[in-house]
N, CA, C and O atoms as CSV, one atom per row, in Angstrom:
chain,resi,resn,atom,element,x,y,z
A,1,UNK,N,N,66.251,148.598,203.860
A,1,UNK,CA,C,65.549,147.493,203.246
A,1,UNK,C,C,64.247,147.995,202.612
A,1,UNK,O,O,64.105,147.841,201.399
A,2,UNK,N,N,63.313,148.566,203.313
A,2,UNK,CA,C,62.478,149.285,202.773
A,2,UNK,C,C,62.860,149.906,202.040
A,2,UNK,O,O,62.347,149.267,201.121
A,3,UNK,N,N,63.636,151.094,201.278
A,3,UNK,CA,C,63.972,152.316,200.961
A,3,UNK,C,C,64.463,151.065,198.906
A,3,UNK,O,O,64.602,151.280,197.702
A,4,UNK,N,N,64.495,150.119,199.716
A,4,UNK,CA,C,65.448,149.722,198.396
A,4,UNK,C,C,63.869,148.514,197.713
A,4,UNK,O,O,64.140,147.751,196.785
A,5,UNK,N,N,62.703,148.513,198.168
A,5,UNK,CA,C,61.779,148.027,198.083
A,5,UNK,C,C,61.297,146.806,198.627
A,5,UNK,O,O,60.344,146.117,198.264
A,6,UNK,N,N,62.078,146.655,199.523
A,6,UNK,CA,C,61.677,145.452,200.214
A,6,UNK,C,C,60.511,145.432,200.705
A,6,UNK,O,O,60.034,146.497,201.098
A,7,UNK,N,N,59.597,143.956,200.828
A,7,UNK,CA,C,58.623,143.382,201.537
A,7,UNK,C,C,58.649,142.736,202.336
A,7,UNK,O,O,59.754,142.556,202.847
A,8,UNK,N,N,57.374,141.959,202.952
A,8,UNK,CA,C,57.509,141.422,204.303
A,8,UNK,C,C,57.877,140.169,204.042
A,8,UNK,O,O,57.705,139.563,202.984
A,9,UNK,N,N,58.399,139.777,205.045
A,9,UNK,CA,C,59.365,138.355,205.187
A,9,UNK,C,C,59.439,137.493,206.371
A,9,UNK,O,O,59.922,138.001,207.383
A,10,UNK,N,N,58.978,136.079,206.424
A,10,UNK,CA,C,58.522,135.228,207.490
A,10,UNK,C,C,57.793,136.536,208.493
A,10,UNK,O,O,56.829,137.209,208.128
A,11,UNK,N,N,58.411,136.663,209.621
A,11,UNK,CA,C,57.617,137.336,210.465
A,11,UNK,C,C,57.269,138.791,210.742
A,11,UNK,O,O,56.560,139.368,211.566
A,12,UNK,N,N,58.197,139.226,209.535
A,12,UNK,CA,C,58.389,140.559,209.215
A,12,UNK,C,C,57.329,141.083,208.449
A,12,UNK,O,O,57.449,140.809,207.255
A,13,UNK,N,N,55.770,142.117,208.894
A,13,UNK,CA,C,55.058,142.009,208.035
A,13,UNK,C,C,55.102,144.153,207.470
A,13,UNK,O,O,55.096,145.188,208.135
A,14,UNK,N,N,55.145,143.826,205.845
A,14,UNK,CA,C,55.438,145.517,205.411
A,14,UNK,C,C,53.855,145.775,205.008
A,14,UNK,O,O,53.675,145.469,203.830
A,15,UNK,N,N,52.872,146.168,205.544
A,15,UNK,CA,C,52.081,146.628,204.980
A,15,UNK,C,C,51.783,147.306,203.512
A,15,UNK,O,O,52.562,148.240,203.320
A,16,UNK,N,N,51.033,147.131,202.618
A,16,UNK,CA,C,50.985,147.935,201.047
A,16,UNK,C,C,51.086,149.471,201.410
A,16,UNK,O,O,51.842,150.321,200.941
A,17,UNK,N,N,50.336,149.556,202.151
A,17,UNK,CA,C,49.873,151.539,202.287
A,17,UNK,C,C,51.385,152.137,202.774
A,17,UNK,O,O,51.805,153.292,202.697
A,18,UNK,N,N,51.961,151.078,203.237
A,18,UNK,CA,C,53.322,152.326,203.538
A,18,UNK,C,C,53.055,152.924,204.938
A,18,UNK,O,O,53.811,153.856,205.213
A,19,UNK,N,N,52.178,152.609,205.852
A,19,UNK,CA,C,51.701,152.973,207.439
A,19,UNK,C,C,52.185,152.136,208.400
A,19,UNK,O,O,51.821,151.030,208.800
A,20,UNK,N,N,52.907,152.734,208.641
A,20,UNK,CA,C,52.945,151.148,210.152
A,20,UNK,C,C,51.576,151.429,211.554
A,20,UNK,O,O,51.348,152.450,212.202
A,21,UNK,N,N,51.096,150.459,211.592
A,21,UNK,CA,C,50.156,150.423,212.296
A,21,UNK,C,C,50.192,149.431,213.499
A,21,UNK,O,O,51.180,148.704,213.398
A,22,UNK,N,N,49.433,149.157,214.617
A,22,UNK,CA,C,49.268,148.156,215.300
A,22,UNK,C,C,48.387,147.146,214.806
A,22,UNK,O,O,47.185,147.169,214.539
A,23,UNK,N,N,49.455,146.054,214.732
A,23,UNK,CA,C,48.925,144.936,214.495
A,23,UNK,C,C,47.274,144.191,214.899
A,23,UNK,O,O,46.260,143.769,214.342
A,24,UNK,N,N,47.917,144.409,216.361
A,24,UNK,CA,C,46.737,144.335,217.191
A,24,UNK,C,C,45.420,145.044,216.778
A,24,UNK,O,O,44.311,144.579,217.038
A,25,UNK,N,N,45.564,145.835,216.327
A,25,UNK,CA,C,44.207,146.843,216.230
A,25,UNK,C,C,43.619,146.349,214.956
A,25,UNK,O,O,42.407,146.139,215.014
A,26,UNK,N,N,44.090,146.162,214.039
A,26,UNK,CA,C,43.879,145.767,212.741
A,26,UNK,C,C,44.052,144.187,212.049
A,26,UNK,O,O,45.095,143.555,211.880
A,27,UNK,N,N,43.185,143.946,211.845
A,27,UNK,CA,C,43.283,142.119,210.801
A,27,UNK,C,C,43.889,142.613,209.597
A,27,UNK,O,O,44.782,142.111,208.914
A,28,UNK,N,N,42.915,144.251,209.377
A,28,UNK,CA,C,43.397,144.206,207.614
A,28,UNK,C,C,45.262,144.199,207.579
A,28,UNK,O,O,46.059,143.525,206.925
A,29,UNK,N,N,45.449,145.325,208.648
A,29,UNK,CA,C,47.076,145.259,208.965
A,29,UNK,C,C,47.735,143.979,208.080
A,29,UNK,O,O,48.303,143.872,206.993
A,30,UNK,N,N,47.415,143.255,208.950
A,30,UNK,CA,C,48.477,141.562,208.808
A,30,UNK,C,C,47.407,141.059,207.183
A,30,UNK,O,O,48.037,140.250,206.503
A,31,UNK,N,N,46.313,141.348,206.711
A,31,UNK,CA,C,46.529,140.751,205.513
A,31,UNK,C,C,46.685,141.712,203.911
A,31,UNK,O,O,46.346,141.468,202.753
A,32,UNK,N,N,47.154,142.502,204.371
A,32,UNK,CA,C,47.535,143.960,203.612
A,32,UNK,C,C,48.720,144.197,203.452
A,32,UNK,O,O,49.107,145.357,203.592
A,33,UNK,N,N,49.972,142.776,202.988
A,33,UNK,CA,C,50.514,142.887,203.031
A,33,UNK,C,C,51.555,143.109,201.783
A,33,UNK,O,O,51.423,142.080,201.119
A,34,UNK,N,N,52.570,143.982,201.106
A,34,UNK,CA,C,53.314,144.125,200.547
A,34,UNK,C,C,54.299,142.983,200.895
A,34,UNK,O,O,54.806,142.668,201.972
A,35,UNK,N,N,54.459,142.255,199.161
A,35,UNK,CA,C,55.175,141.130,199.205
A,35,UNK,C,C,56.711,141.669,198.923
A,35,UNK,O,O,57.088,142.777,198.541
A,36,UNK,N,N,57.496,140.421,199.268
A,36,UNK,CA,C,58.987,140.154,199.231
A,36,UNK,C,C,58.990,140.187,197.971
A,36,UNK,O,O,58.172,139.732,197.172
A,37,UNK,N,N,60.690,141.177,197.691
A,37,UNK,CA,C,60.862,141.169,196.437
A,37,UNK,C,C,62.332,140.047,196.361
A,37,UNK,O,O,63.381,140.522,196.797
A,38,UNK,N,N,62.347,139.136,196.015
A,38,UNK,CA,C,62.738,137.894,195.233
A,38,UNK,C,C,64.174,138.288,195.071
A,38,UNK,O,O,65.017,137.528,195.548
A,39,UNK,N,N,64.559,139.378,194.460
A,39,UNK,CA,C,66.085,139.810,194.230
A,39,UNK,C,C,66.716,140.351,195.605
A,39,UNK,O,O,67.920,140.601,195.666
A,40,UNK,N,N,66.077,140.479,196.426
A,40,UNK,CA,C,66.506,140.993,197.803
A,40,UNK,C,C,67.618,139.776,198.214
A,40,UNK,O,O,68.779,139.911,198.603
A,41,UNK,N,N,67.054,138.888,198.049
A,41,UNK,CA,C,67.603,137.243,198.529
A,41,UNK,C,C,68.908,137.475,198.466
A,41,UNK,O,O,69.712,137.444,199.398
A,42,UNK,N,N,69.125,137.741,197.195
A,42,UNK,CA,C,70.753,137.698,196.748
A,42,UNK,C,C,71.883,138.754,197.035
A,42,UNK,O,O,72.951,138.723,196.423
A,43,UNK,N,N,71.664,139.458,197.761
A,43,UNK,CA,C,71.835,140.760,198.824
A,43,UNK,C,C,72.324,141.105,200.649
A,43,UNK,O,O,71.838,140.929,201.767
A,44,UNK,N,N,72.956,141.399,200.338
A,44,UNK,CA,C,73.029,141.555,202.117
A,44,UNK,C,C,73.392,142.698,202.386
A,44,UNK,O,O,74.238,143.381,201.810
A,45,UNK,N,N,72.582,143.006,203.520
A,45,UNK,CA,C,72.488,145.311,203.568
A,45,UNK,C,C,74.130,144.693,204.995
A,45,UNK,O,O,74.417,143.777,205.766
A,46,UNK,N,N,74.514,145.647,204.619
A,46,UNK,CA,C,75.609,145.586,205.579
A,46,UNK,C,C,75.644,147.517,206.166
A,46,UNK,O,O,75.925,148.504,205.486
A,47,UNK,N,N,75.237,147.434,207.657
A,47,UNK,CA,C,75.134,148.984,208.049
A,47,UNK,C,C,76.094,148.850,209.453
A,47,UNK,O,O,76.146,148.000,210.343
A,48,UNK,N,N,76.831,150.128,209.197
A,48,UNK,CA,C,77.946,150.606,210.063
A,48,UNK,C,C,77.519,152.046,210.978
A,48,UNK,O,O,76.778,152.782,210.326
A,49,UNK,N,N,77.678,152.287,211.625
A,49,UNK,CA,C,77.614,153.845,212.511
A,49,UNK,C,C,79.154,154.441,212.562
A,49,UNK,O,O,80.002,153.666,213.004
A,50,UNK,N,N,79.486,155.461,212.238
A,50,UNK,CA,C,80.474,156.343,211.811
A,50,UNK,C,C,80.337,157.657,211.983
A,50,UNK,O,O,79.362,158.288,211.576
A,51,UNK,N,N,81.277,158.136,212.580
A,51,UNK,CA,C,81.071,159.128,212.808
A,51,UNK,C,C,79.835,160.498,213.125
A,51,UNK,O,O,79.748,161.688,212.820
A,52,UNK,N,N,79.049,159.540,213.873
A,52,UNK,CA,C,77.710,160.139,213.965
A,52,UNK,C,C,76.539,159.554,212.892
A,52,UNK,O,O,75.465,160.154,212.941
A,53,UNK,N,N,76.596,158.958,212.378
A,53,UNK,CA,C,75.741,159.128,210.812
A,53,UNK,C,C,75.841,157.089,210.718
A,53,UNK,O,O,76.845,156.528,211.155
A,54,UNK,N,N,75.050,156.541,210.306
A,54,UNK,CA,C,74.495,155.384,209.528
A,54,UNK,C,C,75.346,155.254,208.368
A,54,UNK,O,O,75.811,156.313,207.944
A,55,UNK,N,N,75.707,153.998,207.651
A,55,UNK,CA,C,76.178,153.914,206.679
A,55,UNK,C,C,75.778,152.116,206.241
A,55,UNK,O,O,76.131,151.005,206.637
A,56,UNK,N,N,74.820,152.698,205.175
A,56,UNK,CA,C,74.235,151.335,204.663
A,56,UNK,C,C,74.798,150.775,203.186
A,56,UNK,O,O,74.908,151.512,202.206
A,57,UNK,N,N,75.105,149.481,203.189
A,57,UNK,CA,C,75.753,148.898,202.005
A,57,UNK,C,C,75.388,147.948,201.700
A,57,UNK,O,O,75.200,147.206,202.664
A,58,UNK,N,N,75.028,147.275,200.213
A,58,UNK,CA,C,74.415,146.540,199.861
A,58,UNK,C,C,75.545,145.595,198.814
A,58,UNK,O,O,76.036,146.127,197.819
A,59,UNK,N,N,75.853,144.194,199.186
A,59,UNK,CA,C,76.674,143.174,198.848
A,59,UNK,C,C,75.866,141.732,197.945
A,59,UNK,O,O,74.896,141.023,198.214
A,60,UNK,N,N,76.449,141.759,197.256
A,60,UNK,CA,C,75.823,140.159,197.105
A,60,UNK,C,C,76.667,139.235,197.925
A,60,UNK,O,O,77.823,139.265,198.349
A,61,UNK,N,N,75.320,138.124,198.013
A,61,UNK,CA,C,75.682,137.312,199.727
A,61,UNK,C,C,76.808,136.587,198.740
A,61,UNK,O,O,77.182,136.924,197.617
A,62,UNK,N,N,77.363,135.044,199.891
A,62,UNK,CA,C,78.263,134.442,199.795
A,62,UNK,C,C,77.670,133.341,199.267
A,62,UNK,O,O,76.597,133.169,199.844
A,63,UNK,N,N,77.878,132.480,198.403
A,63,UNK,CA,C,76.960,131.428,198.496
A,63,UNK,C,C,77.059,130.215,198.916
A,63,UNK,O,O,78.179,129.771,199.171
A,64,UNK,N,N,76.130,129.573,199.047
A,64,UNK,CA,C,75.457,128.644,200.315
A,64,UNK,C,C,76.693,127.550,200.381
A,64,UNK,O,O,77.053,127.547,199.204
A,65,UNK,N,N,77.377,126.808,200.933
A,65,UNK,CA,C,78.265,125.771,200.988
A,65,UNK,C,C,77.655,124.393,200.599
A,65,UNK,O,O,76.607,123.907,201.025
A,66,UNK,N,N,78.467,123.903,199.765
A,66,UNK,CA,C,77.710,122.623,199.393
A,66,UNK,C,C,77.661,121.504,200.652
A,66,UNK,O,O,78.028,121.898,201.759
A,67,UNK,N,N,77.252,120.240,200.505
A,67,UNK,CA,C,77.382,119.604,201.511
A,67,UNK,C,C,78.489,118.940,201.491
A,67,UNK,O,O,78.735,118.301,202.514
A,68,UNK,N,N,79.598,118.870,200.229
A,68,UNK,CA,C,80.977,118.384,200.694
A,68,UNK,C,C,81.834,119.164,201.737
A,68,UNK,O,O,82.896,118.882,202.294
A,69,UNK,N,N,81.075,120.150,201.803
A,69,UNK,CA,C,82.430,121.110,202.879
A,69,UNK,C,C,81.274,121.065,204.250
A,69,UNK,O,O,81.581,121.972,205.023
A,70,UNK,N,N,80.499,120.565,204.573
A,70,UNK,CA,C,79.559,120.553,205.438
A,70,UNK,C,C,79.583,119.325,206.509
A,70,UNK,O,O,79.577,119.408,207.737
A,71,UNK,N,N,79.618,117.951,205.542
A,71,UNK,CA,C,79.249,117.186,205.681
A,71,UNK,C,C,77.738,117.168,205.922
A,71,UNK,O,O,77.333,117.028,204.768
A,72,UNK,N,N,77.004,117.204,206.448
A,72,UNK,CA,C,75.277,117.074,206.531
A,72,UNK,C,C,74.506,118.249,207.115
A,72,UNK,O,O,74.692,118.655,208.262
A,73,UNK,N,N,73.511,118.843,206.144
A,73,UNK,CA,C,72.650,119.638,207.310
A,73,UNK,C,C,72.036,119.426,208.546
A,73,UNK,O,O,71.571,118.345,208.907
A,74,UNK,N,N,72.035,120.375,209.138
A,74,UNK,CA,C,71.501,119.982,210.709
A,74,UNK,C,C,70.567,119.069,210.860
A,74,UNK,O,O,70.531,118.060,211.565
A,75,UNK,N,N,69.477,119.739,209.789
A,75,UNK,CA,C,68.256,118.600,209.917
A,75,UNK,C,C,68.527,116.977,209.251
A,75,UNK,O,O,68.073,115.985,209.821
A,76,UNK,N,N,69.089,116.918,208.353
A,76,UNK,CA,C,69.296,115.715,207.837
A,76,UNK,C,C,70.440,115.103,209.023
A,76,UNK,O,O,70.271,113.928,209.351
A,77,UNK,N,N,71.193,115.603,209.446
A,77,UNK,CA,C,71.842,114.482,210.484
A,77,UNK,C,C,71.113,114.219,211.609
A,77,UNK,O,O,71.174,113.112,212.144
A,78,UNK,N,N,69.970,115.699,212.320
A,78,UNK,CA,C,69.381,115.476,213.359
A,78,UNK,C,C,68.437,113.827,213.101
A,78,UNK,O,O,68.578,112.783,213.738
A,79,UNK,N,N,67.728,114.049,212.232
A,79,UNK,CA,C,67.147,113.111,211.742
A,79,UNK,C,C,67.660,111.592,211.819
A,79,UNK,O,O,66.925,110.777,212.375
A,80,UNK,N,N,68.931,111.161,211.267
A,80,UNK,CA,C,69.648,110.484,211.285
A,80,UNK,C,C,69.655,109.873,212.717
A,80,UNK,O,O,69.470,108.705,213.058
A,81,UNK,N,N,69.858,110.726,213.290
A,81,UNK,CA,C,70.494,110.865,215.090
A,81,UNK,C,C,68.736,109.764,215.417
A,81,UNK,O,O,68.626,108.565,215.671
A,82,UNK,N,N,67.864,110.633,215.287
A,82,UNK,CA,C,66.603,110.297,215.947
A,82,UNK,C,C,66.199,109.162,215.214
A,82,UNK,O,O,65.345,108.412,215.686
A,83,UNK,N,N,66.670,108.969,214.212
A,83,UNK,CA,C,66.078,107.497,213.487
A,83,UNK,C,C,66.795,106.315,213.834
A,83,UNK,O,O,66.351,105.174,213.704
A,84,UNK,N,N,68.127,106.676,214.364
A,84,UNK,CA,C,68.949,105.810,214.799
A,84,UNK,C,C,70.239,105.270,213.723
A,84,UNK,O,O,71.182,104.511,213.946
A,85,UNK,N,N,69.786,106.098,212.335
A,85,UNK,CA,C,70.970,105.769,211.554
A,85,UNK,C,C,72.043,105.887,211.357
A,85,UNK,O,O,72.790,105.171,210.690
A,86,UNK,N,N,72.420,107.597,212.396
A,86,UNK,CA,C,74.003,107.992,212.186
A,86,UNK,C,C,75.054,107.455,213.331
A,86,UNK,O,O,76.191,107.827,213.623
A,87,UNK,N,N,74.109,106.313,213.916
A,87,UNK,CA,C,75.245,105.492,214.920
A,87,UNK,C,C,76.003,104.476,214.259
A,87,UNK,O,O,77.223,104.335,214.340
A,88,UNK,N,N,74.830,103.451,213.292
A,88,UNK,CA,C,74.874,102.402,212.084
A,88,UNK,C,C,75.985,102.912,211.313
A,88,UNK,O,O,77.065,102.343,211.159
A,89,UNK,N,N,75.653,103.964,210.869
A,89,UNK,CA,C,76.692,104.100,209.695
A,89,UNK,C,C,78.082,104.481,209.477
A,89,UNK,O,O,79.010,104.373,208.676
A,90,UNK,N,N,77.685,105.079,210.819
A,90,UNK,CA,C,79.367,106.333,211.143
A,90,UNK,C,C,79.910,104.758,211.810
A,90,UNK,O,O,80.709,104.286,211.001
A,91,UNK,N,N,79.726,103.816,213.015
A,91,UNK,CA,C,80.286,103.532,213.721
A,91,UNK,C,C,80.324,101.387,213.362
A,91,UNK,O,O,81.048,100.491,213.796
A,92,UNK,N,N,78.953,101.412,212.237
A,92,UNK,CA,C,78.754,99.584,211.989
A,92,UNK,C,C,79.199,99.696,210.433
A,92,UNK,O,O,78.911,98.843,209.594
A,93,UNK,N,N,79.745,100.561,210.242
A,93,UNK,CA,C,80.015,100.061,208.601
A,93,UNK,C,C,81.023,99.053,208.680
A,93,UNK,O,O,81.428,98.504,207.655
């Protein structure tokens, strides 16, 4: 991921200088950070071990499922659930 230019991501932080350091020791650490590169997204490193040796491969992902093959995202039904609407609708229509 690095090697192919990747940056830091949610909790993943890549420093600019290219050092890995302790966090702890350093503020500049965590705001010295080398950003996410945007085309990474569309990518997925796929790594195997073989015969002694690493083997890294880079795919474009699958893409995302709409919500007809889903029916509802987690959060939008959780929601539902806690608002009290997906009892109404699924079960009082």
């Amino acid at each position: 991921y690095l090697e192919k230019g990747g940056g830091s991501r949610g909790s993943y932080i890549v420093p600019k200088s290219g050092a890995l350091g302790d966090p702890a020791e350093s503020f500049a650490y965590i705001l010295d950070q080398k950003p996410e590169d945007p085309q990474l997204r569309e990518v997925v490193q796929r790594c195997r071990y073989e015969e002694g040796r690493f083997i890294v491969q880079w795919q474009a992902r699958r893409p995302l499922p709409g919500p007809e093959s889903l029916g509802s995202w987690f959060e939008t039904a959780w929601k539902d659930w806690r608002e009290g609407r997906a009892f109404k609708r699924r079960y009082m229509a």
